[in-house]
N, C-alpha and C positions, 0 to 999 in steps of 0.2 A: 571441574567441568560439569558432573552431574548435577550438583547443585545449580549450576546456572542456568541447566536447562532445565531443571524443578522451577525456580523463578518465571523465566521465560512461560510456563506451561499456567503458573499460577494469574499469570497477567493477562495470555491469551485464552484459557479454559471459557469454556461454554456455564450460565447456569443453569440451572434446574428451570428456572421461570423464563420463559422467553419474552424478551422486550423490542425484540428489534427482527428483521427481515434477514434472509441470507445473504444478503450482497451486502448488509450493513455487516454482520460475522464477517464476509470475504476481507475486508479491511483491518479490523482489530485481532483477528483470529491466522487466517492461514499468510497473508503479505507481512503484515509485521511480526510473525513468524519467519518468512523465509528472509526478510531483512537481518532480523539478527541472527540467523543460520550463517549468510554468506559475511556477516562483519564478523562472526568467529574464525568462518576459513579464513579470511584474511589475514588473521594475526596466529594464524596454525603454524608456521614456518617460523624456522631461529632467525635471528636479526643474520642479516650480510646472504643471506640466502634468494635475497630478490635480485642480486646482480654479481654475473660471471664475467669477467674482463679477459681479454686473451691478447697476451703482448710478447716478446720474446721478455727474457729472464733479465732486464735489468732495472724494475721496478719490485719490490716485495709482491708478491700475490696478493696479502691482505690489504698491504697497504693502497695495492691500486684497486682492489673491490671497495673500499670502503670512501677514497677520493671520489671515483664513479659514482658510487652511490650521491653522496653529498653536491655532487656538479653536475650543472646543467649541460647536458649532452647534446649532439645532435642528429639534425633529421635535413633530408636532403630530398629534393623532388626535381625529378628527371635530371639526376646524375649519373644514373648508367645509362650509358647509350646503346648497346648492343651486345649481343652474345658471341664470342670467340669461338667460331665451329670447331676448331680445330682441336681446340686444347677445354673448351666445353667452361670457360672461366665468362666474365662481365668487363664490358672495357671502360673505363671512366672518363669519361665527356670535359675537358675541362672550362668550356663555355655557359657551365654548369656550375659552376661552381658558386654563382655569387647565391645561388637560390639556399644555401644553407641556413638555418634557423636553430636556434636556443632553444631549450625547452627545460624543464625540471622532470624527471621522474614521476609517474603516481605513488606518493606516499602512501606505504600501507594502515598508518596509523590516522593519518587524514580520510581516508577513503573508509576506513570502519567504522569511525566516529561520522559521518556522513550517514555512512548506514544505519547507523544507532540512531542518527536522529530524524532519520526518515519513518524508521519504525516509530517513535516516541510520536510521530507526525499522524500516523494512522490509527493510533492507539487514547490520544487524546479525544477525539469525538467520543470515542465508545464513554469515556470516564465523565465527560461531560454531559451526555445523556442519561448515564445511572444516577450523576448529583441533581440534574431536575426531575428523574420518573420518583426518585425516594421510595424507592420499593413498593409503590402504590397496588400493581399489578399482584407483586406477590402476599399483599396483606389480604385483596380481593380472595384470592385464591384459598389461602390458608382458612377465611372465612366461608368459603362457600363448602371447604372438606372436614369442618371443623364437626370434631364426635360431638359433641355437648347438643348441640338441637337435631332435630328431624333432616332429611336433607333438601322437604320442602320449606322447614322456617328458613334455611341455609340461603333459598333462591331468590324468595321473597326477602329476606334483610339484604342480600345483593341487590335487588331492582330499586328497594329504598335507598339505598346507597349511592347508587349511578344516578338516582332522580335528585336528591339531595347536593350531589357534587356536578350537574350537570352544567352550572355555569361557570366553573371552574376549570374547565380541560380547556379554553381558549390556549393559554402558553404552556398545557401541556405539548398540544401537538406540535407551538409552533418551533417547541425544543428540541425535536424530535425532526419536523421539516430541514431545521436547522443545522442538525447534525450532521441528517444527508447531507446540507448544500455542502459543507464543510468537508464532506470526505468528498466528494467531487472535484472541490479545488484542489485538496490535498494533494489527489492522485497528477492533476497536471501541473502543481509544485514542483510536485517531485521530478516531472519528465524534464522539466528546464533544471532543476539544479542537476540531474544528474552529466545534463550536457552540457552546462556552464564547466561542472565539477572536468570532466573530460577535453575541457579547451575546444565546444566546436557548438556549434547554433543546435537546438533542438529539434530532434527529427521527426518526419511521419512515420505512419506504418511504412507505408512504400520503399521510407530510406532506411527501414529497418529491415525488410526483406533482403534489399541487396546487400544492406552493410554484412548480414550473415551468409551470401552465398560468395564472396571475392575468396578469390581462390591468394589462399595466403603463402602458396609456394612459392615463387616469386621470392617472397621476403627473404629467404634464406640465402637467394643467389646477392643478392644487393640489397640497398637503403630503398622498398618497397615506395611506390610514392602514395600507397592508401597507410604506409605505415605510421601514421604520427598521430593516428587515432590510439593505436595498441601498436608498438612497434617490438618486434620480436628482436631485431640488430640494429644495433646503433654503432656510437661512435662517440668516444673524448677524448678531449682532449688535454695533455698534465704538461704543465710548465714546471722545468725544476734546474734550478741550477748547477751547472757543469766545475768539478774543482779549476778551472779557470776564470768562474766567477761569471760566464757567460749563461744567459738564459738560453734553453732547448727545450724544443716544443715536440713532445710526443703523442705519438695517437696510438690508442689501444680498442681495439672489436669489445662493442659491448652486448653481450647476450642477455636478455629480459624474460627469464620464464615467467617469473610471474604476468606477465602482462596477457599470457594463455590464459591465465584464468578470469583476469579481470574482462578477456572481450567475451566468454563463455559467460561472465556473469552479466557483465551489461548488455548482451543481446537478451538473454532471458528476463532481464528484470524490465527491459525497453518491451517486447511481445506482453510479458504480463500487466502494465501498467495502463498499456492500450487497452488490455482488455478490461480491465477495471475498470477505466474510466471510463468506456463505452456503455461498461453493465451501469454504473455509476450516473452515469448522464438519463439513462433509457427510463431509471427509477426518478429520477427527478422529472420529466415528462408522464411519466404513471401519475404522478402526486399530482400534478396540474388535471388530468383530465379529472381524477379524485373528485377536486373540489369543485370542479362547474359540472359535474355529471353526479345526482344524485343518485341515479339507474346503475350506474357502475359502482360506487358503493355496494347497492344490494345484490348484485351480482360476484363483489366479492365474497359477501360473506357467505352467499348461496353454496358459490363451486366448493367454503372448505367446510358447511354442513347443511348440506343434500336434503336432509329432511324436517327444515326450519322453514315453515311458513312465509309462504313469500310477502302476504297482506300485513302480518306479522312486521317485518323489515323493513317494509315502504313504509308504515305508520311510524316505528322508530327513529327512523333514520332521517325524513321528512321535521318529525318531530324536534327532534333532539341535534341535529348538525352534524356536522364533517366534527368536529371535536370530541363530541361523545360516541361518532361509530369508530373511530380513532381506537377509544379505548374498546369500547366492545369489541372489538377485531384481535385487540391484543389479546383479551381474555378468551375468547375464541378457541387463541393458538395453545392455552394452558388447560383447557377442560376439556371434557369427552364431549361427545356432538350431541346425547342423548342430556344432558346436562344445558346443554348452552340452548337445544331445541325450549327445552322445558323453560330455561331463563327468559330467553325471548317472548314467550307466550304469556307467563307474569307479568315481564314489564309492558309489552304491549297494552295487557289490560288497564294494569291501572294508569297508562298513560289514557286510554280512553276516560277511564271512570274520572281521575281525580287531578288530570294535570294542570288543567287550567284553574283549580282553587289549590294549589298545592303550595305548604309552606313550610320548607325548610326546619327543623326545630334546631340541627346540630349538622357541623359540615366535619365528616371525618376527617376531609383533606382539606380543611382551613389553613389557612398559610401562618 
């Protein structure tokens, strides 16, 4: 078990060089984490421990938990009709009767492996972005702290760098746009299979509110009729033959703990998926206004350092496109502000002095 939560830790861990935003982390880091937390709970219980049967004593005990298990049970709506004041019992309706339905159990092994690859679902963008960034970010980086020259040759072979590679970040960023879009859909992927996965249409927030506030006492006195989402009592039915060769049809109470955990888990994991994809969608709307709003660019890089020239910015960013403030922004998030002020003031310049006779000799990041 240790070990797999080492794995787990080594798949979602953070690196040292930052390449991507928090909401792009909130996906491959803390969800696909709490995905494979709850597909562990799932298979944390011994087999036959997902179903109690309660019959008098002329079926095996095992043998009728492990039928139940394997047979499709059922679920009844508005078959009780009324409460017995008297004696405080459920009376059973028989014009009700035809309303009964089949259904299977949630498999716990089906429903882990779902979560396994819901997680693999949120975890794939992140891997597909580190195979096009190719550690670009962090060779800059290494470069600019590197002891061997001064730490102004350090700035200036950076600004020759980003000027050299500057017609080359086109499909960096667009790998990166693209990631996002990806984890966007990912997230409302997810919300339909998990409701396809549960037998019932996909819900809103709103039907997510109520689904967690239905008062689930009820189910205990009878066949709930919100029960068929998460049903805590059931019922099945075992055909077996009599030594006079006659078929009899018994019914035995079938009690579902585990289904406590799977509505605690699907309400949680329905509230958090909303909220992902809302933070999800808000960052893909950021990105639009990004690219038709130069002014917002420089306003990004202003709020994360204060003391960077703002003439500085407008030249760059004017200059050089949504593609190269892309990367400047990521480097940004990996240097000190006293360092990035100083870079931007370099490259400014010699974008003044030399960019329009400017010729490439060697592209770092040639493909």
């Amino acid at each position: 078990m240790a070990n797999l939560f080492q794995s787990v830790r080594k798949i979602t861990q953070h690196s040292n060089v930052v390449i991507d935003n928090g909401i792009f982390s909130l996906h491959y880091g803390v969800t696909a984490f709490i995905l494979v937390l709850f597909s562990i709970l799932v298979l944390c219980h011994r087999p036959g421990e997902t179903v109690t049967c309660l019959q008098e004593n002329v079926v095996p005990h095992k043998f009728l938990n492990a039928f139940c298990q394997l047979s499709p049970t059922s679920k009844w709506i508005n078959v009780w009709q009324q409460e017995n004041l008297e004696h405080g019992s459920v009376v059973y309706n028989e014009k009700y009767s035809a309303n009964r339905h089949s259904y299977f159990q949630v498999d716990d092994e089906w429903f882990s492996l779902l979560l396994l690859f819901q997680a693999l679902l949120f975890i794939a963008p992140r891997y597909f972005w580190k195979f096009m960034e190719s550690g670009r970010v962090e060779i800059l980086v290494t470069l600019l702290y590197s002891n061997g020259n001064s730490r102004e040759q350090n700035i200036k072979q950076l600004a020759d760098i980003v000027l050299m590679s500057a017609k080359k970040n086109k499909k960096y960023l667009m790998s990166y746009f693209g990631a996002e879009l990806i984890n966007a859909l990912n997230v409302s992927l997810c919300i339909i299979i998990l409701g396809m996965f549960f037998d019932r249409p996909p819900r809103n927030a709103v039907d997510v509110i109520e689904f967690a506030d239905i008062d689930w006492s009820p189910c205990w006195k009878g066949y709930c009729s919100v029960g068929h989402n998460f049903p805590k009592l059931t019922q099945c039915t075992i055909h077996r033959y009599t030594s006079s060769g006659y078929v009899l049809s018994q019914q035995a109470a079938m009690i579902l703990p585990t289904d406590i955990i799977y509505q605690k888990m699907n309400t949680f994991l329905l509230y958090w998926f909303y909220m992902v994809s809302f933070l999800s969608y808000l960052v893909l709307c950021y990105r639009m206004f990004l690219i038709i709003s130069p002014t917002l660019r420089v306003k990004a890089l202003k709020m994360r350092c204060r003391n960077v020239n703002s003439a500085d910015l407008v030249l760059i960013i004017r200059a050089l496109g949504i593609e190269n403030w892309f990367l400047i922004n990521l480097l940004s998030k990996n240097i000190d502000s006293e360092t990035f002020s100083d870079s931007t003031v370099i490259l400014a310049n010699k974008i003044r002095s030399d960019m329009n006779n400017y010729v490439p000799e060697s592209d770092v990041f040639a493909y």
